[in-house]
N, C-alpha and C positions, 0 to 999 in steps of 0.2 A: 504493500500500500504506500510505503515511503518513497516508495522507487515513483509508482505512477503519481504521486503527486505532486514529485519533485519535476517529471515531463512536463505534466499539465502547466506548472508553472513557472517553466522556462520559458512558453512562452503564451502569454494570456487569452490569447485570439482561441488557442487549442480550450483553454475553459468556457471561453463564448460558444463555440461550438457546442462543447459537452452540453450545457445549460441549455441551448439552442434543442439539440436533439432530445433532450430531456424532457422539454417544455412541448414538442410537437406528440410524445409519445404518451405525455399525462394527459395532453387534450385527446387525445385518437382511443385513450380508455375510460376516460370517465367524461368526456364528452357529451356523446349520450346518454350519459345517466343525467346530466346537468338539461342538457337539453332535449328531451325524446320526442319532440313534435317539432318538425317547421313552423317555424313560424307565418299566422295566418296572412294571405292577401288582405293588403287594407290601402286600397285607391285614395284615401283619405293623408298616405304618408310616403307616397312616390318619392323616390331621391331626395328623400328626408337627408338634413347635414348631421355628419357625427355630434352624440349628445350622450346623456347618462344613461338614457334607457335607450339607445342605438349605439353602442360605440364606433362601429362603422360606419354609420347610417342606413342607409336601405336602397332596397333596389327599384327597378323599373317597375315590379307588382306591390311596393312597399311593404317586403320583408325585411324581414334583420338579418343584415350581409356579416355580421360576427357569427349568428347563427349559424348559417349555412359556412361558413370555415370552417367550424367547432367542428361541426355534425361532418362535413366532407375532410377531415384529419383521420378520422378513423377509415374509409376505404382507400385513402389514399397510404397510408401507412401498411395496414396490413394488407393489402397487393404487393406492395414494394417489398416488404421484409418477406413473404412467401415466397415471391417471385424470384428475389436474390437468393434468397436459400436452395428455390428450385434450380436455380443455372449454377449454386457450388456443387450439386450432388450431382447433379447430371453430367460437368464439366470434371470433374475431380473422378467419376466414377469411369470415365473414358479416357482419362488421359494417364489414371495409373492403368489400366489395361492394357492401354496402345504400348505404353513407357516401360511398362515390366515384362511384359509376355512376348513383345515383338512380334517378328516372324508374320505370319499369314495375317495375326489378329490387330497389328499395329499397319498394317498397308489398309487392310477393311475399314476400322475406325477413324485411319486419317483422310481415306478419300470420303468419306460420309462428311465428316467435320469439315474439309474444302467445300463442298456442296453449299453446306450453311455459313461459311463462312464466304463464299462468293454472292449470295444473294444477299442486296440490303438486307439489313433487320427490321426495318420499319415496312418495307415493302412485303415481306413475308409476314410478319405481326400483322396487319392487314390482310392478309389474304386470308389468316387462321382465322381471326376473328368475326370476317364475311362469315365464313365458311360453315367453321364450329360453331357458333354462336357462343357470347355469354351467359350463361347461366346464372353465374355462383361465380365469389371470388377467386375458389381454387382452377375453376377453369381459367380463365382469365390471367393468373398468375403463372400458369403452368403452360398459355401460349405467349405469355413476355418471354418463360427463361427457356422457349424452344427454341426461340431466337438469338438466342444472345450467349450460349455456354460454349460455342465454338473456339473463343478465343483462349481462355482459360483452359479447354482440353488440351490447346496445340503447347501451353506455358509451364502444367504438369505432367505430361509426355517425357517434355524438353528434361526439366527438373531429375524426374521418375528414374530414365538414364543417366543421369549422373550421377545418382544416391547411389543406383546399385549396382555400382565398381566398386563402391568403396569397401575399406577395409572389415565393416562390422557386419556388412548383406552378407560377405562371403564366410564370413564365420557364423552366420547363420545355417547357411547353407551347406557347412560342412557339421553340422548341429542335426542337421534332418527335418529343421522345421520346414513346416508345410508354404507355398507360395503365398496361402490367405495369411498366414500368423506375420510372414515376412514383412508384406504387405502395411499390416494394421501395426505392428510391433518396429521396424526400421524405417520401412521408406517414409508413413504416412505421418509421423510426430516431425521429422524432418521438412516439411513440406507446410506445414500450419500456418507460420508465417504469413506464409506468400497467403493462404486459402483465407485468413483472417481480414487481411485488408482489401485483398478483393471482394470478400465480403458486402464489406462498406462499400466499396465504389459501385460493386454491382447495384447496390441501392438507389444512387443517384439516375442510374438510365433504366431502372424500372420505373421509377418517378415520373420521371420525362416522357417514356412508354405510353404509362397507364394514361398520365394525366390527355398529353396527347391524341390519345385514339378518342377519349370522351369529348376532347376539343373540335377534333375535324368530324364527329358526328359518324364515326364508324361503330359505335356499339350502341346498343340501346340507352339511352339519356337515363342517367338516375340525378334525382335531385340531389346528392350527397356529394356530389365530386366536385373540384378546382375545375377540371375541365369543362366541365357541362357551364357552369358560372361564367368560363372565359368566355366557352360557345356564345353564351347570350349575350356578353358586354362584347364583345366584338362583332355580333350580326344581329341575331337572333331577336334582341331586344329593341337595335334602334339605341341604345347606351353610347356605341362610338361618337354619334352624332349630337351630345347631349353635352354641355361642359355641366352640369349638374349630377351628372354619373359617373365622376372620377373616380369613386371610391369603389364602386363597384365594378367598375374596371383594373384599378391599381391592386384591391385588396387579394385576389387569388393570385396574382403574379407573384405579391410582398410575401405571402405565405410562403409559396413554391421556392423562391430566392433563400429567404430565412432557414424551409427543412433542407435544402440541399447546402447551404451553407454550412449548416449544422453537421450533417452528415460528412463533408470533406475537409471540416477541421478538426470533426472527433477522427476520422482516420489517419489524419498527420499525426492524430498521438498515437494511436492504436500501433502503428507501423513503426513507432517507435520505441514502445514498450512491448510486442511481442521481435522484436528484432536487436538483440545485444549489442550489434557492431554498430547501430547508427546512436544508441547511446554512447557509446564510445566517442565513433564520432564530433559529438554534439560535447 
């Protein structure tokens, strides 16, 4: 704990972040419980200005534009943290495969992984979600990280082959242990690092992703989301055109800016405290 405190505050910007990421994740769980209804349409309070009982102000149907942030932190959070977890398992589960076993199974996994790694991500994430339809979060998160583990495969493959020349794989191996035990017991403690902070980054373009696909109107609108909010200040609403609608044009941008802020200065620390030599460094 003294160690990661002492990162944190080397340099402060890495604590804004933490606080940052902190603050977007206690709204995305007890959000809903604070607010569990949208707030009603009232024609009476259109692009009302920020105030005590509006902190935001309101929108073009004069709702409560803090409302709908609250309430749209939680699908936007838990897509992204699903979504990244789904492209570490998927991408980490293909590239120790390719990386360890080689031969026939490493030529087959890598020309798959070129395939997705040759087509946009956003053009294929688009295509899945025509396609598949959204349902349910888990789908939806599970066609962001169908998109997006290739790059990560081709980075623990890389990795995978060079752990295991080293001196302590082959003393395994003259141990008798099995290629799963080798696996989860040498190569993959070796490998954390790099999987922790991608982690995080992977976060950032499921964000982008999700929020994204709700923006350009490829999945079905839910009232809960940054994107569906932009959809409307930027067309949908007649917002653009309004200087009385600033805030309900600025507010899901200022979000979106703040959780991905959050999230890429908590991983400058993260990357620095799962990583010994850049402490060193530092």
């Amino acid at each position: 704990m003294k160690t990661t405190w002492k990162i944190l505050r080397r340099r402060p910007s890495r604590i804004v972040g933490l606080i940052l990421l902190i603050f977007f994740t206690l709204m995305a769980i007890f959000g809903p419980l604070l607010y569990p209804n949208m707030t009603a349409v009232n024609s009476q309070q259109i692009y009302a200005a920020p105030s005590i009982h509006h902190l935001l102000g309101t929108d073009y149907a004069g709702r409560d534009i803090w409302v709908q942030i609250v309430q749209g932190a939680q699908n936007v959070m838990f897509v992204a943290a699903l979504g990244a977890l789904f492209t570490i398992v998927i991408g980490t589960v293909v590239g120790l495969a390719a990386g360890y076993l080689g031969s026939i199974v490493d030529s087959i996994l890598m020309r798959i992984t070129d395939i997705f790694l040759t087509v946009p991500s956003i053009t294929l994430t688009i295509i899945l979600a025509v396609t598949i339809g959204l349902t349910n979060y888990f789908v939806m998160a599970a066609i962001l990280s169908f998109a997006s583990w290739g790059g990560l495969a081709r980075a623990i493959r890389s990795m995978v082959m060079s752990v295991r020349e080293r001196s302590f794989v082959e003393v395994s191996l003259g141990l008798g242990l099995s290629r799963a035990r080798i696996l989860m017991l040498d190569v993959l403690p070796n490998l954390l690092p790099y999987i922790i902070v991608h982690l995080m980054l992977a976060l950032t373009s499921t964000v982008y992703a999700e929020v994204g696909l709700f923006y350009l109107g490829v999945v079905p609108f839910k009232a809960d989301n940054w994107g569906v909010m932009l959809n409307y200040a930027t067309g949908g609403s007649g917002a653009m055109y309004s200087t009385q609608s600033i805030m309900f044009l600025l507010s899901p941008i200022l979000a979106i800016v703040l959780l991905q802020t959050g999230i890429v200065l908590t991983s400058d620390a993260v990357n620095e405290i799962v990583d010994p030599r850049l402490r060193t460094a530092g």
